[in-house]
Every structure is written in C-alpha cells, then in structure tokens.
C-alpha angles and dihedrals in degrees: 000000000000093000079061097069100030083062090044091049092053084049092062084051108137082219120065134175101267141235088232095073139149099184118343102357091239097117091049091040093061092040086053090050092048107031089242119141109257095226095050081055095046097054096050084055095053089048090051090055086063084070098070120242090359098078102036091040097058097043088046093047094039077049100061099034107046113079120236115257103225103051098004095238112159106210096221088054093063093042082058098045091232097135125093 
C-alpha cells in the first residue's frame, strides 16, 4: 500500500488544484495558496509554455499530482485505479 500514502501525502499538500479554474485548476490553485492574481499566474505559465518542454512538463506533471480542492481526487490516482 505505498501508493496509498504517496497519494495521502499529496493530499496534505498545502497546494491544491483550484475551484478558479480555466482547464486543470493547477494556475488558480497556486495563485489561491500563495495570494497571487490568477491571471498574473496564468500568463507566466503561458509564457513558460513558449520554453519547450519546460512549460507543458511541469503543468502536466503539477496536473496530475496536485489534488483537487474540492474532493481531494489526484488524477493519476485514479489513472492508476489506487483509490477505494
């Protein structure tokens, strides 16, 4: 059961995918942990995609790590069919 407590520790993240969201929450739940304006934090991402892989890598990884804040579902926990 160590799947069971990697995905428990994301959940105590202090960052978690946001309600204010556009696609995966990712950008407005980052700007919620740290008081930052979403779309301040949504344009430096966009402007990261411009760097390949850089840009894309990190949102697709923070995506599938970071719970979501409303049920605390982890997208790659579900992909890998961990959760009871």
């Amino acid at each position: 059961m160590a799947n069971r407590s990697f995905f428990d520790t994301l959940r105590r993240s202090p960052i978690h995918r946001g309600p204010n969201r556009v696609l995966g929450g990712v950008c407005g739940g980052i700007a919620a942990k740290f008081g930052w304006n979403p779309t301040t934090v949504r344009l430096v991402t966009v402007i990261a995609f411009l760097l390949p892989v850089i840009g894309f890598g990190t949102y697709a990884i923070a995506w599938l790590l970071l719970p979501r804040a409303t049920d605390g579902s982890i997208v790659i926990e579900r992909l890998l069919g961990s959760r009871s």
